[in-house]
C-alpha positions in Angstrom: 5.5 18.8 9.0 8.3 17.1 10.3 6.5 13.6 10.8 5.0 13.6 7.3 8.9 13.9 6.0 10.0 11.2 8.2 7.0 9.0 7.2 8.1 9.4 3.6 11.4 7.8 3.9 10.0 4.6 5.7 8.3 2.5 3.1 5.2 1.0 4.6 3.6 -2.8 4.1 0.4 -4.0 4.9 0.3 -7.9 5.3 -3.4 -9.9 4.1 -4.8 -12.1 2.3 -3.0 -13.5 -1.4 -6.9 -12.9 -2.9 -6.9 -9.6 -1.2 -3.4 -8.6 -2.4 -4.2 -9.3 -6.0 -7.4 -7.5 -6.1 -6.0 -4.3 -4.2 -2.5 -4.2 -6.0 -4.2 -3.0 -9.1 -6.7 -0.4 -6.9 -3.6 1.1 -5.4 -1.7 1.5 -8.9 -5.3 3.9 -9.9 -4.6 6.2 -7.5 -1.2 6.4 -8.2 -0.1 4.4 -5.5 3.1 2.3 -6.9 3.4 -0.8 -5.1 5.4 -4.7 -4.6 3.4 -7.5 -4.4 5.2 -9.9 -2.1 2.6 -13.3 -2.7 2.8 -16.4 -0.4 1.0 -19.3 -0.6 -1.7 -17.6 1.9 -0.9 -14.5 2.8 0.8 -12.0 0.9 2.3 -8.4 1.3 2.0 -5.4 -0.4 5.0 -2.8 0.1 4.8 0.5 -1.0 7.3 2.7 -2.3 9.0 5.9 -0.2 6.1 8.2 -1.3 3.6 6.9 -0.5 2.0 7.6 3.1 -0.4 6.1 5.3 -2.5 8.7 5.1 -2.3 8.6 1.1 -2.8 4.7 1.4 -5.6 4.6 3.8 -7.8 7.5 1.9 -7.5 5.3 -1.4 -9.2 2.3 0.5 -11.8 4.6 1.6 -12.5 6.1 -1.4 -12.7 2.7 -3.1 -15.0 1.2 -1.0 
């Protein structure tokens, strides 16, 4: 699909909490999920790389939980 290309090429960044971030980071990495952790003091964001999608991102957390 057309939107599933253009999704790809946006990289996508979900904004929580630093505690959050450093226990997911690691989750995300499992599934194959490459991701940046961005930490601040507290809140932190994780950016993830051209390939992964939201859909891709989303079904790890549900699968994880």
């Amino acid at each position: 699909m057309a939107f599933d290309r253009i999704e790809s090429i946006r990289p996508i960044s979900v904004r929580l909490l630093t505690r959050h971030a450093g226990e997911l980071e690691p989750l995300f990495r499992q599934y194959g999920i490459p991701c940046a952790h961005e930490a601040g003091p507290e809140s932190a964001t994780l950016v993830f790389g051209p390939g992964a999608g939201r859909r891709k991102v989303g079904e790890s957390l549900v699968h994880a939980g």
